[in-house]
N, C-alpha and C positions, 0 to 999 in steps of 0.2 A: 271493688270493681274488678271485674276479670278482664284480663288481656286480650284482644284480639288477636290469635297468632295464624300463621299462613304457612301451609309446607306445604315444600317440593313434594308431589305423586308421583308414583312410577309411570305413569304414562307421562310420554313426550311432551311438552308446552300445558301442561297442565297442572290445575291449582286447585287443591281443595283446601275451604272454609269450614273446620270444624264449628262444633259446637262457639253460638252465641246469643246469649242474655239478651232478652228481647223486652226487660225491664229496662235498660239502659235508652238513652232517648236519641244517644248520637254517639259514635266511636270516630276517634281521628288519627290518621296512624299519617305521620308526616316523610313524605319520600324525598331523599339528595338524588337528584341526578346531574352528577358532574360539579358543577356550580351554577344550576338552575334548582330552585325547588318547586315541586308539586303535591297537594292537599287531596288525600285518596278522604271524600266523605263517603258516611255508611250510612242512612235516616231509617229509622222506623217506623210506620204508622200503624193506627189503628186497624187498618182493612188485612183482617185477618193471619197479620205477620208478614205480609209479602214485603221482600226488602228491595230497598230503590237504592240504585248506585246515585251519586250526584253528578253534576257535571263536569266536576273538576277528577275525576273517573278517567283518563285520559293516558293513552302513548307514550312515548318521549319521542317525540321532532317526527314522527311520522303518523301521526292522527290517533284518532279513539281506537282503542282496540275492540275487535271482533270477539263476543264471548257469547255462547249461554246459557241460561237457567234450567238444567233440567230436573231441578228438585227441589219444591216448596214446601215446608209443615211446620203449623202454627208454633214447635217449639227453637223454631230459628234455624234448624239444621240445613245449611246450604251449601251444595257443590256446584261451584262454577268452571267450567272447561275453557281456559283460554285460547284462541286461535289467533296468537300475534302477529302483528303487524312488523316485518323489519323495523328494529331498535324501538322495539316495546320493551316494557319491561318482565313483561310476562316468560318469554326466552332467557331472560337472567336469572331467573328460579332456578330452571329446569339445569343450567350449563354450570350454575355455581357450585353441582356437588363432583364436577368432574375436574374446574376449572378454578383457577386465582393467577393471577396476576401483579408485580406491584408497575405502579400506576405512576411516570416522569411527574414533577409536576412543572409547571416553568414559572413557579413564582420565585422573584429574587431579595433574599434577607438582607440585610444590614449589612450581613458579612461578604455580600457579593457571589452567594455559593448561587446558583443557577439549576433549579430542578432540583425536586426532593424525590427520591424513589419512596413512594408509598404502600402498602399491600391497598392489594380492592382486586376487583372480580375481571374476568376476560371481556368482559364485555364493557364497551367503553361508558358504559351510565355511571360506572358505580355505583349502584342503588346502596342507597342504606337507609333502614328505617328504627325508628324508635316509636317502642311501645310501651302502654303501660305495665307496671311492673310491679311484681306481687311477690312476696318471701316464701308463703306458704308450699307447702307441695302437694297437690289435689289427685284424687283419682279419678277415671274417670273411664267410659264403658265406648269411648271411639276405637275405632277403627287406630292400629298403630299408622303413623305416618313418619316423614322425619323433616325438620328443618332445617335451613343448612344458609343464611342471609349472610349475603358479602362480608361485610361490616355488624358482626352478633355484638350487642352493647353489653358492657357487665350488667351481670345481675338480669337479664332475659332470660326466659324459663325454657326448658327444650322438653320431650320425650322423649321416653326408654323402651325397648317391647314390653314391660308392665307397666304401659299404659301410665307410665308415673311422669309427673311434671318435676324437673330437676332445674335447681338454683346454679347455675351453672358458676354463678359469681362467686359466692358462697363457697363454690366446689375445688376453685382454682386457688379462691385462698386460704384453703385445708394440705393445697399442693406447693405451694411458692417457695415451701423452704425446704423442700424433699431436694437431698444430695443423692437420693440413687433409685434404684426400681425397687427396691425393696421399701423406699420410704412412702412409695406411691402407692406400693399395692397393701399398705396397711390401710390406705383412704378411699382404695377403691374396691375392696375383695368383695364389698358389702352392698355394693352399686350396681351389682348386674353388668348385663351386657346393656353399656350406653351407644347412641350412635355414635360415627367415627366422627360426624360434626362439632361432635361438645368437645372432643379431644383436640379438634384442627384449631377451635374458638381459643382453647387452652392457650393453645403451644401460640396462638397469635398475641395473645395478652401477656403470656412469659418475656415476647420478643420487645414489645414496645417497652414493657419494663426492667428493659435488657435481665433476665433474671435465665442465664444460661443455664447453670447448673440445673436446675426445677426442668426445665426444657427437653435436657440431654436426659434428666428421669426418668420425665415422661416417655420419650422416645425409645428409651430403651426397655421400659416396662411394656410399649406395645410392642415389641420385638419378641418378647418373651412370648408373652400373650399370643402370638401366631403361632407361636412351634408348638404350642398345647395342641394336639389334636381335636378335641372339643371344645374349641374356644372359636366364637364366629368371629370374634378381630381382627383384621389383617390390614395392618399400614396400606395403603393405594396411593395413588400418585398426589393426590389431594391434600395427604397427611404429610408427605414429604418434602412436596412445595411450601406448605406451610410451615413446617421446619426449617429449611432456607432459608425462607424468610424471615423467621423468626432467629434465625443465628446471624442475616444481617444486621438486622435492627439490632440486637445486642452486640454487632460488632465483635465475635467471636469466632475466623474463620480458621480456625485450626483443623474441626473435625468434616470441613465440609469435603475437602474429598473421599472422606469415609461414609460419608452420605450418601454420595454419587457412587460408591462401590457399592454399597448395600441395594441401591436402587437396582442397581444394577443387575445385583444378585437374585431381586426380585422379578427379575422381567420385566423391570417396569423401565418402560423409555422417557426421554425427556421429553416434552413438549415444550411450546413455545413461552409458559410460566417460568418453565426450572431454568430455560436459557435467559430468561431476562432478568431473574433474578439471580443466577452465575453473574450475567456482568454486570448488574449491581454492586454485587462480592468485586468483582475485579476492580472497579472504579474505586471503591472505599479503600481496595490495598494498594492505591496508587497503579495499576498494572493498566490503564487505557485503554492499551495496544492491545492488549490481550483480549480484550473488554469488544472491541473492533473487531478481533479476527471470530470471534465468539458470532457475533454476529452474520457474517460471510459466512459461518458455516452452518446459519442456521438451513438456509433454502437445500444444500447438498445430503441432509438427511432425512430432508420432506417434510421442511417444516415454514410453514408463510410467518414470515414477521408479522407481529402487531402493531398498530400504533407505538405502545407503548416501550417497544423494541426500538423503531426511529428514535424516537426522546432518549433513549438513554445512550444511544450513538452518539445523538450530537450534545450530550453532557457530558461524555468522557472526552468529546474535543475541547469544550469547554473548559474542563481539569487540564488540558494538554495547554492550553490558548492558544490553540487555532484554531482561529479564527476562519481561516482561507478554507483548512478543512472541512468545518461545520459546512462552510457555506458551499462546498464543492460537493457537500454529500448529500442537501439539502436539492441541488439543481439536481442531482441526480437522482433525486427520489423522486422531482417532480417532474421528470420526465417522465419515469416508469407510469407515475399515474394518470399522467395526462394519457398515457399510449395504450391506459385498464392491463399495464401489467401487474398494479398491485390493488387491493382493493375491490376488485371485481367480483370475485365469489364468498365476498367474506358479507355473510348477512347479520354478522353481531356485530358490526361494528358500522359505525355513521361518519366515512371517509371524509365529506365534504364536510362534516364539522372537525374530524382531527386532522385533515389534512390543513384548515386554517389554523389549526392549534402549533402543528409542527412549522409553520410559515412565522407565528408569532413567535415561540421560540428560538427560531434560527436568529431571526433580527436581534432579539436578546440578547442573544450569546455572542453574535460576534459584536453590539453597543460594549457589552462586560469585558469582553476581550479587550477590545480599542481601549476602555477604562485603565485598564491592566497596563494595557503597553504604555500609557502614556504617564503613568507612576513609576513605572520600573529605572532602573539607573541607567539603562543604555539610554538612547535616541531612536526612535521607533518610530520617527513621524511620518518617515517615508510609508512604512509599512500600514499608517493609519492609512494615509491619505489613498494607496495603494487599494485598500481593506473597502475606503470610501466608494471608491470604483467598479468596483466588482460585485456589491451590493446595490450600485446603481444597473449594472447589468443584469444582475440576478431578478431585479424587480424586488429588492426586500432594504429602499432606503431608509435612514433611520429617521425616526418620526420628529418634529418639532421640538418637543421636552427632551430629547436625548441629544439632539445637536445643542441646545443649548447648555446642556448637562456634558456635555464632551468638551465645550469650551470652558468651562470651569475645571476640567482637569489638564486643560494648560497651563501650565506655571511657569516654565523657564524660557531661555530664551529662544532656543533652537524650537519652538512649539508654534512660535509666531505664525507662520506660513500656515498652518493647519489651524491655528483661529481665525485666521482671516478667511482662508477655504470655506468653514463651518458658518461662520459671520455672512459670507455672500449665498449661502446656500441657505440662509433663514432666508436674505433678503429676499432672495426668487421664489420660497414658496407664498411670499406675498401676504403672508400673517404676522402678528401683531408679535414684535419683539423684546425682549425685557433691556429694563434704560439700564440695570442689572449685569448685562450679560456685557452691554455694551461699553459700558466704561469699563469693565474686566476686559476688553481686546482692546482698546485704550490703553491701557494700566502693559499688556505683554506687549504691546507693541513700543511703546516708551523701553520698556524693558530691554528688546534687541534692538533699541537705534536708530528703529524707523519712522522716527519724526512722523516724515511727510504719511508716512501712509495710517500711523493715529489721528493726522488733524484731516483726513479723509473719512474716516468715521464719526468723527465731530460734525464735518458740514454732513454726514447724512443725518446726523440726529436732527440739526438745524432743517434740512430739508426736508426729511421723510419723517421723522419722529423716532420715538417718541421722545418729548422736549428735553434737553440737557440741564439736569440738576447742578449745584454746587460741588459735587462730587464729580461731574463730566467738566466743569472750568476748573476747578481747582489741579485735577487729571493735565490737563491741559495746557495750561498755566505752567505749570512743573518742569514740560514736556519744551517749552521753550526757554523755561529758566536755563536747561540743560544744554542749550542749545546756544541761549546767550553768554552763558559762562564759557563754554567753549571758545565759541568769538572773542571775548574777554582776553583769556590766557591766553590764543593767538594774535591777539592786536585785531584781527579781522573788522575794523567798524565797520564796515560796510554791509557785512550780513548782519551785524547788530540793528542797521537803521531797518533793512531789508524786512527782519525777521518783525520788530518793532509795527511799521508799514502790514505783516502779515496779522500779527495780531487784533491791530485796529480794523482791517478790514472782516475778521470773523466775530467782530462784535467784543472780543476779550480787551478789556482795558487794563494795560500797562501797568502795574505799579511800580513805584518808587526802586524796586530792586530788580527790575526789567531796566527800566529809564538808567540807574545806575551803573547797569553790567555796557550798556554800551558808552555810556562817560569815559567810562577808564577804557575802555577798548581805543576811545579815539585819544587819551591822553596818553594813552602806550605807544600809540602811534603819532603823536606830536601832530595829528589834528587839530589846531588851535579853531580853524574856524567850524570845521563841524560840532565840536565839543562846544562851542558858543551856540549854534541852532539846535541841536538838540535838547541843551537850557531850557533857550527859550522855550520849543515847543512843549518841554515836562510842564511846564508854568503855566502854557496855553492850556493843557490838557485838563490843568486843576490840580496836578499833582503836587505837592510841595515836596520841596528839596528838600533832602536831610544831609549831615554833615559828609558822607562819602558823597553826593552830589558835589555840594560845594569844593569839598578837595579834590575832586577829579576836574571839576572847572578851573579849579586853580593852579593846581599843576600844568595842566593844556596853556595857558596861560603863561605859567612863568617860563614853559620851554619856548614859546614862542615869544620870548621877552617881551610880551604885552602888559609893563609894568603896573600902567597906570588904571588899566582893564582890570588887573589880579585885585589892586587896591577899591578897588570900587565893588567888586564882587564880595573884598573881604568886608568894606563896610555895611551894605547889603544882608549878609550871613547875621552880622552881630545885631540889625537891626530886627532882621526877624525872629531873634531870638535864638538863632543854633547856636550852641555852644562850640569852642571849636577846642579840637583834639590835639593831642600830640602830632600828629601828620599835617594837618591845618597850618598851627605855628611853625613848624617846620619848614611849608613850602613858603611860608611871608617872609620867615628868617632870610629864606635863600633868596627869596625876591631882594629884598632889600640890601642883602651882602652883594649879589650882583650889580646894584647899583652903586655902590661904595657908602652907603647910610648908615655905615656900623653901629653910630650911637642907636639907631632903632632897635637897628640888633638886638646890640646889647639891653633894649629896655623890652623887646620883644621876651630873651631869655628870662630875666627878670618878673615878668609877666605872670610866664608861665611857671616858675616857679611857686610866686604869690598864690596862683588857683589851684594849686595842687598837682599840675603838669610834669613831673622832672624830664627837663631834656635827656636826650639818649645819644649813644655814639651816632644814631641816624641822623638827630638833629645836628651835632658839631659836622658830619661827611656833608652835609649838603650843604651849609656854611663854606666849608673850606674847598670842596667843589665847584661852588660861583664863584670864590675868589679864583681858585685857578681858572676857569674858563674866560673870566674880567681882569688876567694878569696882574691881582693882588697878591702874590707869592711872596712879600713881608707878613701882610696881614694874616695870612693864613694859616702859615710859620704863628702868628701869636696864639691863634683861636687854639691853633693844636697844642702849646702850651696851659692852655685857659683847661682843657681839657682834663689835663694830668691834677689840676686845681681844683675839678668837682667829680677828682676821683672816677671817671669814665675812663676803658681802658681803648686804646684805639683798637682796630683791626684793618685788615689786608688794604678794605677800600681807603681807610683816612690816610693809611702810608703812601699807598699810590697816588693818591690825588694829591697827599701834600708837594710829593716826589718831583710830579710835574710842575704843579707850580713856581717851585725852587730851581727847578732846570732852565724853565723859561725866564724867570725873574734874574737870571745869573749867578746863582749860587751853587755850582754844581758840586763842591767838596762836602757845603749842608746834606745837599739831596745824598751823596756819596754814604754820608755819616748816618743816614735815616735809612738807608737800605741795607746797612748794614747792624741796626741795630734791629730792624721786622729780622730781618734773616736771623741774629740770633735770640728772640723771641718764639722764632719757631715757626714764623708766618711767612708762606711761599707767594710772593709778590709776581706781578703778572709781566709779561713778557715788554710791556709797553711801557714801563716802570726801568726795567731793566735797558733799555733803549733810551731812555730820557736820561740817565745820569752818564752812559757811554756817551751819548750824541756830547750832552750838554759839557761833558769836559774836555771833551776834542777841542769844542769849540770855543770854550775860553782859555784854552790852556792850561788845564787843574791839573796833579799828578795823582792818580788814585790806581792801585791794585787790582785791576777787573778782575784778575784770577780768584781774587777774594769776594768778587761776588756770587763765586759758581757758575756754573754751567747755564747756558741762556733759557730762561722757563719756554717751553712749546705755549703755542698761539692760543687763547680759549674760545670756546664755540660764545656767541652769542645766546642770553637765552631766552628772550623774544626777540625774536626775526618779524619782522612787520612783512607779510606777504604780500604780495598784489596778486600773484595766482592762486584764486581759491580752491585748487583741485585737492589738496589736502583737506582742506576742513571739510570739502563735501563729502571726501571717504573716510572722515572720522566723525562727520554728524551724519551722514544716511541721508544731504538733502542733495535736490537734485541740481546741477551745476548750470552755470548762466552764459551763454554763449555772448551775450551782447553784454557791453561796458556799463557799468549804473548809470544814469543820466543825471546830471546833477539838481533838479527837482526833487528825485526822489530820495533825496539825503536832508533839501532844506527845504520842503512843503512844509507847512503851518497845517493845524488842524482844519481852518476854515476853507485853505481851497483843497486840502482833502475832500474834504466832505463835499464842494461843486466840482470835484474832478468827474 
């Protein structure tokens, strides 16, 4: 099958169709324009050869094109004269042997790079077609022409002035490994005079396969080639834009200011290809700014930007991340074109479709940019948020997918503010939000502390949607565990009931270690009777008790010497089956040595021995603790010998507490003898210690050495303080503070008049 090829004629916007087989029933030669494609049919019929265009024959974005037939003959020979239409394609024939271009593109890869510089033609189609393709090399009795297609595919066949069809593909890889012009002209001495298109096709194919050396060959073998007096060769501005660009692409700019001196030397001036592909070169060597002023200097030497001169401005701001710049350079383009100072006389080019091109690019770049700042190790949120703003002025805000895509690159805690920013600005554009996105501003907002304003995204999910998963309660949940535990280590119960109270109203049900963290809040705080209603209500709720329940109830309990309460809670525990702990028996012990019951005590200890429990110095201190606060100071004195008998060593609390005991029971030369035997142990007794043996022997008359007890120890801080001013906790949990006093309902409601409140 033969090729249908198409060359550029020396007359202006014109196209001749040589020779085509009229045995062939249909030819399809498939046209890129941009990222649109169009199907150019060819039909032949029986009546006499005449050929019919089809209807997909057509323009780009400016209607059919204007042509016509002024020569029919039954062996297919047809010249058609095209008279295009602005951004036809027929105009891109004619400009391609003078012109190239490479071409921004604003697609973004994996790696976040933003626009690729491409080569392709001045004119914003890109045409490029693919044909079919033949090895052979035919002669043939046309007329010479020349072809010269944006985008020449390897292995496309071109002409020579003898009429000869040349493998160009073939040709280049006879050239690929040529180190010099003498390697070249052994491949070509014998090729005649080729057009200078096979050689630009060349030097484009050396470039994508970064294959420099073959490139600078060639280059310099057409150098030669000029100085011959008889030689028609001569490099033009076509051949050396395409070298450019061919030593971008291979990423080799070393000789390129030798390039620009040769041009130079040729008379040949830059135009608006050779500066966009200088700052291509300048972008690739890191150089921006350079890349920038290349640009400004394009208009001063008489030369209109192209399209694709904007694109690669705002891709060296890009490389720079700035952001603010793109977008300041962007307004300022689209002023120029709203005012027709740019785009006005350019008829190869279709402004209103690359003027929305460089509008979606800009938003790109400065989305990629924001990406950027908010990875980097500084704090840049200001600058997003800032970035936010002025893209809302410019009219280029960023679109659904990419606010939702900018809050997933919030991660830390200073980003809070600008997910919630991003989060209310999906909300107002009034579309469908991902459940996704939204426990990720959940998940940062727990993050920096701000409780209240995660369980404010929670009741929107509640409200607005889309419904909250196990992943938005359990978020959530977490979110007041954090909150409870706080209160907890502060004594605070009352924001435990509060918070408790808040959970059950957004539907979150309590577990067992919600229920638990305000138990001990209120047994830290010697709430005996709140720690009794909030029992009750865990029990209301369905929840069962686990053994930190019951020993936070029992504790509350024995401080509030509600002996008989403790004992009925601990029979309770045993009935339901919890096992009780070392802290459990512990708090019964101390109940019951408060009481003077020692023998239980002592079968208590025993007990716990039998099931595997060994008592601890915690267990003997809280022993000898109720006896000194129930003035057993014999008894206590025994336990703390009982002690030295199952091998437990005392520390600081058991000497103190025995200390007192002894002081008050009237023993003060004991107490005397105990403090001085912690002190040489090594153990620094507390100032309140040191005052019970001074008082206590004043007062009965003892004779002891205080000199020898040292110097008096300074006071110790308490290390729960039971608050009642919550202004602390509120600027250590982030919630908001209560001006009014709790009312006591709200500490002991029951579930059921919750629920008719």
């Amino acid at each position: 099958m033969q090729a249908l090829t198409i060359w550029a004629s020396p007359g202006e916007h014109s196209c001749v169709k040589p020779h085509l087989d009229f045995e062939l029933y249909s030819c399809i030669s498939s046209v890129k324009c941009g990222e649109r494609r169009r199907s150019l049919g060819i039909c032949h019929t029986s009546c006499h050869g005449v050929l019919y265009l089809s209807s997909y024959f057509r323009g780009f974005k400016s209607g059919p094109s204007k042509c016509k037939i002024f020569s029919l003959c039954p062996r297919g020979k047809v010249n058609f004269l095209f008279k295009p239409k602005k951004g036809s394609f027929g105009a891109a024939f004619a400009l391609t042997w003078a012109l190239e271009e490479p071409e921004v593109g604003n697609n973004v890869g994996d790696n976040e790079e933003l626009g690729q510089l491409n080569d392709g033609s001045d004119n914003r189609d890109g045409i490029e077609f693919s044909h079919a393709q033949v090895d052979d090399v035919k002669e043939s009795n046309e007329d010479d022409s020349h072809d010269d297609d944006d985008e020449q595919k390897s292995g496309e066949k071109t002409q020579n002035g003898n009429n000869r069809r040349v493998d160009v593909r073939a040709l280049a890889f006879k050239l690929h490994s040529s180190k010099n012009a003498d390697d070249v002209e052994k491949v070509l001495k014998e090729k005649g005079d080729l057009p200078l298109q096979v050689y630009s096709t060349i030097l484009r194919g050396f470039g994508k396969e970064k294959r420099f050396d073959a490139a600078m060959a060639l280059y310099e073998w057409l150098k030669r080639k000029s100085k011959e007096s008889d030689s028609p060769i001569r490099p033009n501005l076509f051949i050396y834009n395409t070298l450019l660009g061919a030593l971008k692409q291979a990423e080799n700019f070393d000789v390129i200011d030798d390039i620009i001196n040769d041009m130079a030397m040729e008379g040949l001036h830059p135009n608006v290809v050779t500066y966009n592909t200088l700052m291509g070169v300048y972008i690739e060597q890191g150089r921006e700014i350079k890349a920038i002023q290349l640009f400004e200097e394009m208009p001063t030497k008489g030369i209109s930007p192209s399209p694709a001169s904007y694109s690669t401005v705002l891709f060296a701001y890009r490389r720079l991340e700035d952001g603010f710049g793109a977008l300041s350079f962007f307004v300022e383009t689209k002023n120029k074109y709203q005012k027709g100072e740019i785009g006005k006389d350019d008829d190869d080019e279709n402004w209103d479709y690359e003027f929305g091109k460089l509008e979606n690019f800009t938003a790109r770049i400065c989305y990629q940019v924001m990406r950027r700042w908010l990875v980097s190790s500084e704090n840049l949120t200001t600058e997003v948020l800032r970035l936010l703003k002025e893209m809302d002025k410019a009219g280029l805000p960023p679109s659904h997918a990419e606010h939702e895509r900018l809050i997933w690159a919030c991660t830390r805690e200073e980003h809070f503010i600008l997910a919630k920013e991003l989060y209310v600005r999906i909300r107002e554009m009034g579309t469908d939000i991902s459940l996704s996105v939204c426990n990720h501003v959940i998940w940062i907002m727990g993050k920096a502390k701000k409780w209240w304003a995660a369980l404010e995204i929670y009741e929107d999910l509640l409200d607005k949607g889309p419904e909250p998963n196990n992943m938005s309660y359990e978020l959530i949940v977490s979110h007041f565990n954090i909150l409870l535990s706080a209160a907890r280590k502060k004594g605070i119960w009352r924001w435990g009931v509060r918070l408790l109270n808040k959970m059950e109203e957004k539907g979150l049900k309590p577990g067992s270690r919600e229920w638990n963290s305000v138990l001990v809040a209120c047994s830290k705080a010697s709430e005996t009777s709140a720690a009794i209603e909030i029992f009750k209500r865990m029990v209301e709720q369905g929840e069962k008790p686990t053994i930190i329940s019951y020993g936070a109830l029992l504790s509350a309990l024995e401080k509030g010497k509600l002996y008989d309460e403790a004992l009925r809670v601990w029979k309770h525990m045993i009935k339901m089956g919890v096992e009780p702990n070392l802290y459990a028996y512990t708090i019964m012990a101390s109940i019951y040595a408060g009481q003077g019951k020692f023998d239980i005590v002592d079968s208590i200890i025993r007990e716990m021995v039998t099931v595997g429990v060994e008592p601890t110095v915690v267990t003997f201190n809280a022993i000898i603790s109720s006896c000194a606060r129930n003035n057993f100071g014999s008894v206590a004195y025994e336990w703390f010998q009982r002690m030295k008998l199952e091998n437990i060593t005392p520390n600081e609390v058991t000497y103190e507490m025995l200390i007192e005991a002894l002081a008050k029971d009237g023993k003060p030369r004991v107490a005397y003898e105990l403090h001085l035997r912690a002190h040489n142990e090594g153990l620094v007794l507390s100032a309140k210690a040191y005052d019970a043996v001074v008082e206590s022997s004043q007062m009965y008359g003892a004779t002891i050495d205080v000199s020898s007890l040292g110097p008096r120890p300074p006071e110790r801080k308490k290390k729960v303080q039971i608050r009642r001013n919550l202004s602390e906790f509120c600027n250590l949990a982030g919630v908001p503070r209560r001006s009014k006093p709790f009312e006591k309902r709200e500490i002991y409601t029951s579930q059921n008049e919750e629920l008719h409140r």
